[in-house]
PQR file of N, CA, C, O and H, with PARSE charges and radii, in Angstrom:
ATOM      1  N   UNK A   1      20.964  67.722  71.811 -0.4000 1.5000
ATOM      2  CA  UNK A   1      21.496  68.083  73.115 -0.0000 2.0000
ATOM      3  C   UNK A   1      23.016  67.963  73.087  0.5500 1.7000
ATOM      4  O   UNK A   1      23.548  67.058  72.445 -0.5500 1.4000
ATOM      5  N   UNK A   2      23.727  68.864  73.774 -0.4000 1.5000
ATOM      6  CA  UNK A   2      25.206  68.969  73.537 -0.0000 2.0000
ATOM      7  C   UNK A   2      25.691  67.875  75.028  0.5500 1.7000
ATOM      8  O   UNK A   2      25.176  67.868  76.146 -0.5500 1.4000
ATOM      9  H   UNK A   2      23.295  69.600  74.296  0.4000 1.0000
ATOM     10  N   UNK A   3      26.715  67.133  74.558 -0.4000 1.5000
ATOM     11  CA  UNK A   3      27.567  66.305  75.537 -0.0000 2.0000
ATOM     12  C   UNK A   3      28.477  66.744  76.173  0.5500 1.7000
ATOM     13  O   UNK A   3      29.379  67.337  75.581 -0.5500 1.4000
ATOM     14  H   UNK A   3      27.134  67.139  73.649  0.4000 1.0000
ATOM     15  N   UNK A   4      28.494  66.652  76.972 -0.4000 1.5000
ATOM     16  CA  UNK A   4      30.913  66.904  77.577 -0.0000 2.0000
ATOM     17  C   UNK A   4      30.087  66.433  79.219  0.5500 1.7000
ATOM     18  O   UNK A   4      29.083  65.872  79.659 -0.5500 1.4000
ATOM     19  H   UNK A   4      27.761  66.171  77.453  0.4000 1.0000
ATOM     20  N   UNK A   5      31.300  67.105  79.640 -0.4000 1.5000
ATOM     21  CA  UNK A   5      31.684  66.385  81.012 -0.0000 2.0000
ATOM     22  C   UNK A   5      31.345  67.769  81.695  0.5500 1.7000
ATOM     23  O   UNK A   5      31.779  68.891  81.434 -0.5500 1.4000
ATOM     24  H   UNK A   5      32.115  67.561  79.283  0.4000 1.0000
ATOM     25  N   UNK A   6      30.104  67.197  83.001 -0.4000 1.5000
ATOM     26  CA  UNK A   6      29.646  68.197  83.734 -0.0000 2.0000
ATOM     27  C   UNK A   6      31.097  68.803  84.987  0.5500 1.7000
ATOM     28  O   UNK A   6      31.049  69.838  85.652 -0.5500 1.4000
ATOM     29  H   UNK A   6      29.752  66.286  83.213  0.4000 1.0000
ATOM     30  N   UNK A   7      31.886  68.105  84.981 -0.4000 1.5000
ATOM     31  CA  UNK A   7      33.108  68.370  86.074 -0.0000 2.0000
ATOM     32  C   UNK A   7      33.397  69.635  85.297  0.5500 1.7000
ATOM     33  O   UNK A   7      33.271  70.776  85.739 -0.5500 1.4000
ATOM     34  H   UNK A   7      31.925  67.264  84.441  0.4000 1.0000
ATOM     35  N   UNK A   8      33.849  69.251  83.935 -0.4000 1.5000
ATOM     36  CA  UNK A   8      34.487  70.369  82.942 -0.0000 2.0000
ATOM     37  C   UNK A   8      33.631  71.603  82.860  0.5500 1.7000
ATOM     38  O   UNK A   8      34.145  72.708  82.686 -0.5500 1.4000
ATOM     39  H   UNK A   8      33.951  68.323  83.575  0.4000 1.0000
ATOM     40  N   UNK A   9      31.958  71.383  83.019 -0.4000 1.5000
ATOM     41  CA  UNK A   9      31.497  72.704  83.060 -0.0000 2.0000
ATOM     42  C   UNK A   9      31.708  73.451  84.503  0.5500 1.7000
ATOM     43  O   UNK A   9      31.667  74.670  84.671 -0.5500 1.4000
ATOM     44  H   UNK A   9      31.541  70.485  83.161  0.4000 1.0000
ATOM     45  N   UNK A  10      31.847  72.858  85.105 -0.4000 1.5000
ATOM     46  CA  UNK A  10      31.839  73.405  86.850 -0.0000 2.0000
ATOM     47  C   UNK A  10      33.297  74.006  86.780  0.5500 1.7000
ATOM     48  O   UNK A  10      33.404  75.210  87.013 -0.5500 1.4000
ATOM     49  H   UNK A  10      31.879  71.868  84.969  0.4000 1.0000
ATOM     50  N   UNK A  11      34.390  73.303  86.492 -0.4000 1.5000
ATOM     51  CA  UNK A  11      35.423  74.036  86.672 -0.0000 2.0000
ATOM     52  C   UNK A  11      35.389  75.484  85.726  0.5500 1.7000
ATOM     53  O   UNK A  11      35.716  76.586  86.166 -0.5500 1.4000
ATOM     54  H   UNK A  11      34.304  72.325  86.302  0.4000 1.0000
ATOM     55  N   UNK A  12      34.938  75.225  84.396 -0.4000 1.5000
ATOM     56  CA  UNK A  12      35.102  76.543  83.799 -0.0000 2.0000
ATOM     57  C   UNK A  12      34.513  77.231  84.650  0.5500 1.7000
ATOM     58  O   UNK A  12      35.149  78.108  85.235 -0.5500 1.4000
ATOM     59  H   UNK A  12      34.672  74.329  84.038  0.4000 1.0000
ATOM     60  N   UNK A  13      32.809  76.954  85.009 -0.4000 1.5000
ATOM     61  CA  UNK A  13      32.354  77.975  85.660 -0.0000 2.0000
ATOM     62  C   UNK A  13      32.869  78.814  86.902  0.5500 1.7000
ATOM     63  O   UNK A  13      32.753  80.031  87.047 -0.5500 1.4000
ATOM     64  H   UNK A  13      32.293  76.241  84.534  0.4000 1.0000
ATOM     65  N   UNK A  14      33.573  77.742  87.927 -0.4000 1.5000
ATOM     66  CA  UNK A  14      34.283  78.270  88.831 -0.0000 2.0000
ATOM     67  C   UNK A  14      35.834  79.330  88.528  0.5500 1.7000
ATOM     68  O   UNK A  14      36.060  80.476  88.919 -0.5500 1.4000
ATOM     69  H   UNK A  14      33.668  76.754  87.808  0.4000 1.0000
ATOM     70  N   UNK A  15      36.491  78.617  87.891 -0.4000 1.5000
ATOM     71  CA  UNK A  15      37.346  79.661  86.876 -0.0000 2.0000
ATOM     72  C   UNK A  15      37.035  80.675  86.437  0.5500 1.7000
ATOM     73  O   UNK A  15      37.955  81.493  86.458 -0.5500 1.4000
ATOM     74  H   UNK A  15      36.307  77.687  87.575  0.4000 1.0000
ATOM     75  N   UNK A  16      35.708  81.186  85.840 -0.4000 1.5000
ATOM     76  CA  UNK A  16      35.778  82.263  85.086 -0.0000 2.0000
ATOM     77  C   UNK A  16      35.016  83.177  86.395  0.5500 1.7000
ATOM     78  O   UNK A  16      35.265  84.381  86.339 -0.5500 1.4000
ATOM     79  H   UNK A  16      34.960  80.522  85.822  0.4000 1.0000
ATOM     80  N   UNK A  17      34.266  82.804  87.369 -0.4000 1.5000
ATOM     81  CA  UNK A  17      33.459  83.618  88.694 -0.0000 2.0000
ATOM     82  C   UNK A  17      34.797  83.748  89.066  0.5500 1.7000
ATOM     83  O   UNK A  17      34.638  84.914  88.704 -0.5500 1.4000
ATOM     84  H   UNK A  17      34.064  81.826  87.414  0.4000 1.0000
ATOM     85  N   UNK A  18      36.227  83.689  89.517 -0.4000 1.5000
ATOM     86  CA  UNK A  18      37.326  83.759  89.906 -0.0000 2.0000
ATOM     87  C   UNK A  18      37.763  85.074  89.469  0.5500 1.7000
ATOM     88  O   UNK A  18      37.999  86.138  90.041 -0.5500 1.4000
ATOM     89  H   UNK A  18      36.356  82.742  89.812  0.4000 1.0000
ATOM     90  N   UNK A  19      37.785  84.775  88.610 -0.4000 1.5000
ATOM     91  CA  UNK A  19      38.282  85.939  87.354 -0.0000 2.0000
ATOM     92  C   UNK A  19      37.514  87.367  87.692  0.5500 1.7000
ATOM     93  O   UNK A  19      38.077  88.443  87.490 -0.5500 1.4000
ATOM     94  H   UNK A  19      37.593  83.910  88.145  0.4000 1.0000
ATOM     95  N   UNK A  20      36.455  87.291  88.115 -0.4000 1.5000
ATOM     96  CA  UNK A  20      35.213  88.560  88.660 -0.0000 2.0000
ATOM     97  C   UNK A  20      34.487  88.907  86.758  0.5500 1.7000
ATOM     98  O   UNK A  20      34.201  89.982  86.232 -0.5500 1.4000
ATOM     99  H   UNK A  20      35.998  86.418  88.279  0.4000 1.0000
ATOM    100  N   UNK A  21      34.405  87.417  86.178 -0.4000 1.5000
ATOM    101  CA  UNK A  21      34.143  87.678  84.944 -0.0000 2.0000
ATOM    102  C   UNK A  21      32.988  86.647  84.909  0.5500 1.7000
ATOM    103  O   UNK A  21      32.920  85.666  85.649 -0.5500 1.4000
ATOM    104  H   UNK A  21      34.638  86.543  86.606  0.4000 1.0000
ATOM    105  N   UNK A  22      31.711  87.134  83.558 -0.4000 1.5000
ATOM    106  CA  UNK A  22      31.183  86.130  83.578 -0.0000 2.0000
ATOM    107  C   UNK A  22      30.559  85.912  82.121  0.5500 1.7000
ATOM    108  O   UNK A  22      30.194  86.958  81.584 -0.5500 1.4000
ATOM    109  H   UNK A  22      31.767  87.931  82.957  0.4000 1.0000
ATOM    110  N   UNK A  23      30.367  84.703  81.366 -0.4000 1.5000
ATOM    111  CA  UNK A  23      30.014  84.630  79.953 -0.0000 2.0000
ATOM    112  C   UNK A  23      28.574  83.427  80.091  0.5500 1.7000
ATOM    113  O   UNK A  23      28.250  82.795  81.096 -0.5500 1.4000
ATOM    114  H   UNK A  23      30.663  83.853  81.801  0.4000 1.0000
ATOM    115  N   UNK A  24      28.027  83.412  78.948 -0.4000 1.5000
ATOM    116  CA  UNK A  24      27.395  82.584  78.828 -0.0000 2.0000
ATOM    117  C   UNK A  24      27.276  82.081  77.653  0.5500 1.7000
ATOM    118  O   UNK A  24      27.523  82.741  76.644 -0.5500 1.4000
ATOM    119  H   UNK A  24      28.291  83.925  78.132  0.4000 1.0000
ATOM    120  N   UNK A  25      26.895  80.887  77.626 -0.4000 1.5000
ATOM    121  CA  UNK A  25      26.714  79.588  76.538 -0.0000 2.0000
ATOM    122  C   UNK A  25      28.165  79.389  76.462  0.5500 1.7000
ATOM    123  O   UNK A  25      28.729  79.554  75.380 -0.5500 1.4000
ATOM    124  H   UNK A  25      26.694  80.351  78.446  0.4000 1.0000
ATOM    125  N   UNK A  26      28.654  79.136  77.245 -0.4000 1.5000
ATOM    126  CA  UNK A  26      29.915  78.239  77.026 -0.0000 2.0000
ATOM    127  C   UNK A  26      30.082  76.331  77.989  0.5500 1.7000
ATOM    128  O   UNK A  26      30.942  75.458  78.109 -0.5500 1.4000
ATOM    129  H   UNK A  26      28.196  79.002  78.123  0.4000 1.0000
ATOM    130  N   UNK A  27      28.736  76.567  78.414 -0.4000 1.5000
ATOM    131  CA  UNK A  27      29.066  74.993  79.265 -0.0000 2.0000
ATOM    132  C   UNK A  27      28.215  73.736  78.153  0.5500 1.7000
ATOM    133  O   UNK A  27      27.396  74.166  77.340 -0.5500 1.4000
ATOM    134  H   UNK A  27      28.038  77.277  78.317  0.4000 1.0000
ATOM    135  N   UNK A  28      28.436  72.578  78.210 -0.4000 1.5000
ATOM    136  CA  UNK A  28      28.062  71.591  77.158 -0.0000 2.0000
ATOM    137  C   UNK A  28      27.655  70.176  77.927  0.5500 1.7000
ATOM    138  O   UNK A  28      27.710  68.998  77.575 -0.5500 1.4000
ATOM    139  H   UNK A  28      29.101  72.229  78.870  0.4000 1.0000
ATOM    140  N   UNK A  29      27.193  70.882  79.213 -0.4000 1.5000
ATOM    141  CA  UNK A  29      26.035  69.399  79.693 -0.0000 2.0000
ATOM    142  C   UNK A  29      23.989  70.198  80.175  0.5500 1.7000
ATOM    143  O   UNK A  29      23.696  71.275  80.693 -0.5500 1.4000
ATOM    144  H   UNK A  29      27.148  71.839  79.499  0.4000 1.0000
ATOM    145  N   UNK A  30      23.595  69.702  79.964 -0.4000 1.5000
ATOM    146  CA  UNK A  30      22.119  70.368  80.450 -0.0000 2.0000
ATOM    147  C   UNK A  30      22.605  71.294  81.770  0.5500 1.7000
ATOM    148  O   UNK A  30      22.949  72.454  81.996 -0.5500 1.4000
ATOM    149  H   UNK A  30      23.833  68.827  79.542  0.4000 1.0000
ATOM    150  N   UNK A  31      22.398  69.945  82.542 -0.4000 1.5000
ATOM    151  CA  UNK A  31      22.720  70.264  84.185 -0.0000 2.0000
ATOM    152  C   UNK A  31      23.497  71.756  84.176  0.5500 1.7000
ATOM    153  O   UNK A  31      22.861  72.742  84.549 -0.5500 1.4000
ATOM    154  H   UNK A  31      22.119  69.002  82.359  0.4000 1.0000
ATOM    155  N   UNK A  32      24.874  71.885  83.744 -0.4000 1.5000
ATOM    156  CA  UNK A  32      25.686  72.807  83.408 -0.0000 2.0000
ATOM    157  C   UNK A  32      25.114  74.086  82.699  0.5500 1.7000
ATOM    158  O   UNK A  32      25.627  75.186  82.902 -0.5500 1.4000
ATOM    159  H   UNK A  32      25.391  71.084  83.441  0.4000 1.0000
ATOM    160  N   UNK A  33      23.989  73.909  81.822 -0.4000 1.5000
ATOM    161  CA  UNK A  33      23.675  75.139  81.006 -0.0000 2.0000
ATOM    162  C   UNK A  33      22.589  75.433  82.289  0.5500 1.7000
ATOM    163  O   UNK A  33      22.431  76.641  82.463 -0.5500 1.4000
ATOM    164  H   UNK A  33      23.572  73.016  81.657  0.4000 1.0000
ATOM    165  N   UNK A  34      21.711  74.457  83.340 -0.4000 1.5000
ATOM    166  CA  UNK A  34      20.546  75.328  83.615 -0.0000 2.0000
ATOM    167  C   UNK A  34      21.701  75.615  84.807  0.5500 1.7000
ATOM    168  O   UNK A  34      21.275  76.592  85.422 -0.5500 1.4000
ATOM    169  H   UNK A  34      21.839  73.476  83.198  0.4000 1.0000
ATOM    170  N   UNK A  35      22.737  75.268  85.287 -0.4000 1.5000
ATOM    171  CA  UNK A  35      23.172  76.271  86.318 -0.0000 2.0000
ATOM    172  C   UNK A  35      23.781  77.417  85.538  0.5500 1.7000
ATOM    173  O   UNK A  35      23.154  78.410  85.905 -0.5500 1.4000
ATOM    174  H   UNK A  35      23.084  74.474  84.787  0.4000 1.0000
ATOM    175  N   UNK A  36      24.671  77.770  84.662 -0.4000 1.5000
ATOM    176  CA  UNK A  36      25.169  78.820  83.982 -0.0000 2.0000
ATOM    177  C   UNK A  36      23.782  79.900  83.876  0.5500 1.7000
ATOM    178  O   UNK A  36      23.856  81.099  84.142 -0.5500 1.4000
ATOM    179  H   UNK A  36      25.180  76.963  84.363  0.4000 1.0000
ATOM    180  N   UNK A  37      22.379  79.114  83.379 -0.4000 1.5000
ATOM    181  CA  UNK A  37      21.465  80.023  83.420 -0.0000 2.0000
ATOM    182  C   UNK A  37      20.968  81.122  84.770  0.5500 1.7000
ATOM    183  O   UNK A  37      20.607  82.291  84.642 -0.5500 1.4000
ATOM    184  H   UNK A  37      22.319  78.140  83.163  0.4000 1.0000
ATOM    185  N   UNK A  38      21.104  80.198  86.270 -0.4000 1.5000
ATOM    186  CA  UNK A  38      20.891  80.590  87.263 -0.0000 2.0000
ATOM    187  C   UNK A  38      21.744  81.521  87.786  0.5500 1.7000
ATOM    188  O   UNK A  38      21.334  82.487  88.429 -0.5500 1.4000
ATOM    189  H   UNK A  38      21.397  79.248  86.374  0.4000 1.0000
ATOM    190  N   UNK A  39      23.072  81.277  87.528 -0.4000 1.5000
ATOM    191  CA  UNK A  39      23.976  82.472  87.388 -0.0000 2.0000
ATOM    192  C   UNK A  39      23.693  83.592  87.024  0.5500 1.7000
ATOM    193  O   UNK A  39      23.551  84.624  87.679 -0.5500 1.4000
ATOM    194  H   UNK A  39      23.405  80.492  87.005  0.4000 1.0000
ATOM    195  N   UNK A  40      23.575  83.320  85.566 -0.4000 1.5000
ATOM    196  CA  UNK A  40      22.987  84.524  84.789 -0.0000 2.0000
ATOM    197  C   UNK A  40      21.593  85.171  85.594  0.5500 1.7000
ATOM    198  O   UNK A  40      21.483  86.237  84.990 -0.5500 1.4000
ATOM    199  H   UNK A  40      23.690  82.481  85.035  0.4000 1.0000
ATOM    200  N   UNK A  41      21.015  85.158  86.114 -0.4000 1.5000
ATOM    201  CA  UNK A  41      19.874  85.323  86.406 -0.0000 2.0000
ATOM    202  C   UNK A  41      20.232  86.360  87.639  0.5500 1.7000
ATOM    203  O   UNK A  41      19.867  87.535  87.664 -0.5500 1.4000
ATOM    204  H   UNK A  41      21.105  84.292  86.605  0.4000 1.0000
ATOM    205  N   UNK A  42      21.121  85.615  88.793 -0.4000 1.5000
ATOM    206  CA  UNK A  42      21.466  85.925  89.420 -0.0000 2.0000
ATOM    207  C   UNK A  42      22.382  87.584  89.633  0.5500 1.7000
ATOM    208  O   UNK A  42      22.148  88.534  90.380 -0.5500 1.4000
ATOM    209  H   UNK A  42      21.417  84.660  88.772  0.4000 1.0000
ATOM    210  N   UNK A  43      23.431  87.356  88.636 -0.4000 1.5000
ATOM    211  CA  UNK A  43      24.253  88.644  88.354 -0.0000 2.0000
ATOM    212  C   UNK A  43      23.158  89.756  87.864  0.5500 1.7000
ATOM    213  O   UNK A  43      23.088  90.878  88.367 -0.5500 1.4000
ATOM    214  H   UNK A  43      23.621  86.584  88.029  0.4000 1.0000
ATOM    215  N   UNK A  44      22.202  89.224  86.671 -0.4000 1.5000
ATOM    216  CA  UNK A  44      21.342  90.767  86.211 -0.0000 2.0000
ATOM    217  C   UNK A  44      20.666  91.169  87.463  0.5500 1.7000
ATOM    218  O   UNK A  44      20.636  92.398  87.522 -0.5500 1.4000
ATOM    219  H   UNK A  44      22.259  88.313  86.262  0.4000 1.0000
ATOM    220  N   UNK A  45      19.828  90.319  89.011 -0.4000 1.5000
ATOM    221  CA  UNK A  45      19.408  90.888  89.878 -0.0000 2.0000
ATOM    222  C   UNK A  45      20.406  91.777  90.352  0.5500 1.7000
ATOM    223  O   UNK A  45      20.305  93.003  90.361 -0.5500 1.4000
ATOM    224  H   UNK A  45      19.852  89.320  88.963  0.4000 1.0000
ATOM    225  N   UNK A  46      21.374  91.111  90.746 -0.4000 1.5000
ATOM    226  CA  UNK A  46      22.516  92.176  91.229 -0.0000 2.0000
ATOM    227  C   UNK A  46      22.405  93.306  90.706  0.5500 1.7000
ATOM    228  O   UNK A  46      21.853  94.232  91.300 -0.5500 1.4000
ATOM    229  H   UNK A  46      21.457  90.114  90.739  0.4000 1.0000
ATOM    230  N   UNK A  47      22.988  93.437  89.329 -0.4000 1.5000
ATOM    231  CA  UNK A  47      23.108  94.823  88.690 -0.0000 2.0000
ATOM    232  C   UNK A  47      22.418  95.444  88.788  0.5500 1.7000
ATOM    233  O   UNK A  47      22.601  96.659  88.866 -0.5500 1.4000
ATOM    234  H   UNK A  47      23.437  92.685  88.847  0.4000 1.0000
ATOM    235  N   UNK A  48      20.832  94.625  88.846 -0.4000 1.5000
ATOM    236  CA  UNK A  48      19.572  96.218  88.906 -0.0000 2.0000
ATOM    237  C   UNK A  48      19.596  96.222  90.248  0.5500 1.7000
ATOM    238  O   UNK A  48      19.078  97.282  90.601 -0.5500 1.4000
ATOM    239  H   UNK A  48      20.683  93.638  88.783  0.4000 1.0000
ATOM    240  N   UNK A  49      20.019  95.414  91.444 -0.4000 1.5000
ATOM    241  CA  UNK A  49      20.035  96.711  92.541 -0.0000 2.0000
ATOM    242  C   UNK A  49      21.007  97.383  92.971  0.5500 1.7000
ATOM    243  O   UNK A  49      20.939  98.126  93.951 -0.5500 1.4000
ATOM    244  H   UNK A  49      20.439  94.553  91.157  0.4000 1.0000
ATOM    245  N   UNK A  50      22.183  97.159  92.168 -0.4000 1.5000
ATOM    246  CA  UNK A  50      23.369  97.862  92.444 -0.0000 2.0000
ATOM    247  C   UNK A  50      23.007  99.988  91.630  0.5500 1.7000
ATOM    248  O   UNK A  50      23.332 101.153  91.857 -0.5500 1.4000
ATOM    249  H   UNK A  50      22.238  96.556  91.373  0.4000 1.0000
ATOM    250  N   UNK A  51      22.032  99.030  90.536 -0.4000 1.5000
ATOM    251  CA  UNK A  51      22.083 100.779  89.918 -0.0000 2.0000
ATOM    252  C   UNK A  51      20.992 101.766  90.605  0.5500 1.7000
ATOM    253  O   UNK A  51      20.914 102.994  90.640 -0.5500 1.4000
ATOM    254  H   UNK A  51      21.768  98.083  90.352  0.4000 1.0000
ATOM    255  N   UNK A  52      20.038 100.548  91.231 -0.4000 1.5000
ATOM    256  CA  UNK A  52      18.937 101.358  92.219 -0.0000 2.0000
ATOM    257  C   UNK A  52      19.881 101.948  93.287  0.5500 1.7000
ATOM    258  O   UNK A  52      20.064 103.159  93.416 -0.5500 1.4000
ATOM    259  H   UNK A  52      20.102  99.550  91.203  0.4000 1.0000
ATOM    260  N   UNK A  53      20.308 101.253  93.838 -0.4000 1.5000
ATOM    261  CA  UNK A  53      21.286 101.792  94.863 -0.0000 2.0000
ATOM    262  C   UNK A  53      22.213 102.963  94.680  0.5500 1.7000
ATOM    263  O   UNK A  53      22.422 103.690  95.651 -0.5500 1.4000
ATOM    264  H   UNK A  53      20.159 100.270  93.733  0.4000 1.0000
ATOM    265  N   UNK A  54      22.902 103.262  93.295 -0.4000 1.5000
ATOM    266  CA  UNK A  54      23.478 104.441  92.858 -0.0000 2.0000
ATOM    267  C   UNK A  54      22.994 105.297  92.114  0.5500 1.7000
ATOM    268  O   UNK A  54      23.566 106.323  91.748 -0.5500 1.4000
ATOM    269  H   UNK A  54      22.732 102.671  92.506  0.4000 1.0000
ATOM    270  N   UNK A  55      21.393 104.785  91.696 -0.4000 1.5000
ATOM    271  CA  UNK A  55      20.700 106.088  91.761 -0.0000 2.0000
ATOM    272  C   UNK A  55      19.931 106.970  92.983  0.5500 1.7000
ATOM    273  O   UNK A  55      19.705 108.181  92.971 -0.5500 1.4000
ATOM    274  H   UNK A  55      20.928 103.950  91.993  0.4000 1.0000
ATOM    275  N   UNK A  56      19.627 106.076  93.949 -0.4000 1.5000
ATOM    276  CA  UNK A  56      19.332 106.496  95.247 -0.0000 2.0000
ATOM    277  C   UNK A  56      20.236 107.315  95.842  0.5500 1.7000
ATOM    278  O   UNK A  56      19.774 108.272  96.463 -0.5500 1.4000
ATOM    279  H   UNK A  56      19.810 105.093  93.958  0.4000 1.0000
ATOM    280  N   UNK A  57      21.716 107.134  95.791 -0.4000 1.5000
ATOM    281  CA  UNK A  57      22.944 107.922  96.384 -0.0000 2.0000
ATOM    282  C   UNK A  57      22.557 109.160  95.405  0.5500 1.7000
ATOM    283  O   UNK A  57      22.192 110.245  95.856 -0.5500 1.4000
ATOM    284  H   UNK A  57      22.091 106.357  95.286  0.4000 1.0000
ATOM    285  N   UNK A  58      22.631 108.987  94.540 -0.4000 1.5000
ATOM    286  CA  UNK A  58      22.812 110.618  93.574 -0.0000 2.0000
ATOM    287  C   UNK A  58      21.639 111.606  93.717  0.5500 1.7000
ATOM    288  O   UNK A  58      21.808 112.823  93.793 -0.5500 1.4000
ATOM    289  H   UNK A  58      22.928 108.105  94.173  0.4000 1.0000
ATOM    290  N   UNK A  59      20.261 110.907  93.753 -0.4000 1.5000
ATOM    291  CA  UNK A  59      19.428 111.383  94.105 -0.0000 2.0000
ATOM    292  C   UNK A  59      19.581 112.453  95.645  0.5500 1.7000
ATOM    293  O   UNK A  59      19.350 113.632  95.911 -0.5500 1.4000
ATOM    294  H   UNK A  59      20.124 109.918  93.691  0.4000 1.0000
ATOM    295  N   UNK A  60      19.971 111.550  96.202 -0.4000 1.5000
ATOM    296  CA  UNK A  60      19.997 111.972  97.697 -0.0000 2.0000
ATOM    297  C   UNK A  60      21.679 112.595  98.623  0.5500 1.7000
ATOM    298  O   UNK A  60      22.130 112.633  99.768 -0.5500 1.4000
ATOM    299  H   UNK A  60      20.159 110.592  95.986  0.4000 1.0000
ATOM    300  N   UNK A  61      22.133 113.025  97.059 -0.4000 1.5000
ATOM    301  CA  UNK A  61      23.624 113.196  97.111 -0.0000 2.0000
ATOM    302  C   UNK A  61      24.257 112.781  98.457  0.5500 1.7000
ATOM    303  O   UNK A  61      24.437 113.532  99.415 -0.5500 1.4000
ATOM    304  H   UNK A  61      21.766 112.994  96.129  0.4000 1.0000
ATOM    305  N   UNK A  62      24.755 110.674  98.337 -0.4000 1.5000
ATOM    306  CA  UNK A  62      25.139 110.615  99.263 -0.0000 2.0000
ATOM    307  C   UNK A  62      25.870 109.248  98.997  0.5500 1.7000
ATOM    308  O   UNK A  62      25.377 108.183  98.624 -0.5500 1.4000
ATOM    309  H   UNK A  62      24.609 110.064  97.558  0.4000 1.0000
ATOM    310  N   UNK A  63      27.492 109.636  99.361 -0.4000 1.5000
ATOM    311  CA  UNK A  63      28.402 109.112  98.838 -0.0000 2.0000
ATOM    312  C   UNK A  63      28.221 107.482  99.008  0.5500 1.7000
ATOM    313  O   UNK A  63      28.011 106.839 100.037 -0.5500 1.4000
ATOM    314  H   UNK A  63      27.893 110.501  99.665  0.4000 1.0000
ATOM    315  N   UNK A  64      28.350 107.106  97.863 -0.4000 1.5000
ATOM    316  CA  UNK A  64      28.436 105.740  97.570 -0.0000 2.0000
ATOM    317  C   UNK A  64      29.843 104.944  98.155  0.5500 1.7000
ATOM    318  O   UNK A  64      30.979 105.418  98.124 -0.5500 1.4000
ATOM    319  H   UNK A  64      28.520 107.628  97.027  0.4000 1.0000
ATOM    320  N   UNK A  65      29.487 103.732  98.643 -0.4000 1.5000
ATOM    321  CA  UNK A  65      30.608 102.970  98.842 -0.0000 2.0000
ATOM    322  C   UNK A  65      31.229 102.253  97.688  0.5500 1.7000
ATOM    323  O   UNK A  65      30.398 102.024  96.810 -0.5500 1.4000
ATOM    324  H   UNK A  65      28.565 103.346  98.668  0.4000 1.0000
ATOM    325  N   UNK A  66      32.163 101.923  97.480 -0.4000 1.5000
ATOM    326  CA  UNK A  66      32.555 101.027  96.894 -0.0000 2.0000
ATOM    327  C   UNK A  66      31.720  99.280  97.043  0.5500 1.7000
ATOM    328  O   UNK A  66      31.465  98.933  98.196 -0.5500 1.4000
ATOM    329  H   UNK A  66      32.838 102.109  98.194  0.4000 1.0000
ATOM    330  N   UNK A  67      31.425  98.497  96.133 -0.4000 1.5000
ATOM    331  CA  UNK A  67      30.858  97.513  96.228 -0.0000 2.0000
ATOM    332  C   UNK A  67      31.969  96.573  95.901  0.5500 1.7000
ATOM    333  O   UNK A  67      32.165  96.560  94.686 -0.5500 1.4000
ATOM    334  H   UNK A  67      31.633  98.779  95.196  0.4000 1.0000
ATOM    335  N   UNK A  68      32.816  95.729  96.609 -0.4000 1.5000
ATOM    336  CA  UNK A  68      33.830  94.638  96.319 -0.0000 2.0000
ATOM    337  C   UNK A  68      33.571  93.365  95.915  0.5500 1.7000
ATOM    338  O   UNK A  68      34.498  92.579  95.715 -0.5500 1.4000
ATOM    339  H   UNK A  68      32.656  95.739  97.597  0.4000 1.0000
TER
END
């Protein structure tokens, strides 16, 4: 099992969601990897309904918003 300091994984993590960026296997406490995992989990739902959503617009030729 890998050691460090769960503060240190939270800040990276908060740092790099800042950024509008996101990586994985970079945190080095449990706690830290199963939240980095939930993240992860989180963003791929996003993406598949962001692409349902812009295939629905194209389908139905109808202008997409911008997502911020």
């Amino acid at each position: 099992m890998k050691q460090g300091s769960l503060e240190k994984d939270v800040v990276e993590i908060v740092n790099t969601l800042k950024q509008r960026e996101w990586a994985e296997h970079f945190t080095t406490t449990e706690l830290g990897q199963e939240l980095e995992a939930e993240i992860t989990k989180l963003i791929g739902q996003l993406n598949h309904y962001i692409q349902l959503y812009i295939q629905l617009c194209e389908k139905h030729t109808i202008p997409r918003r911008v997502i911020k």
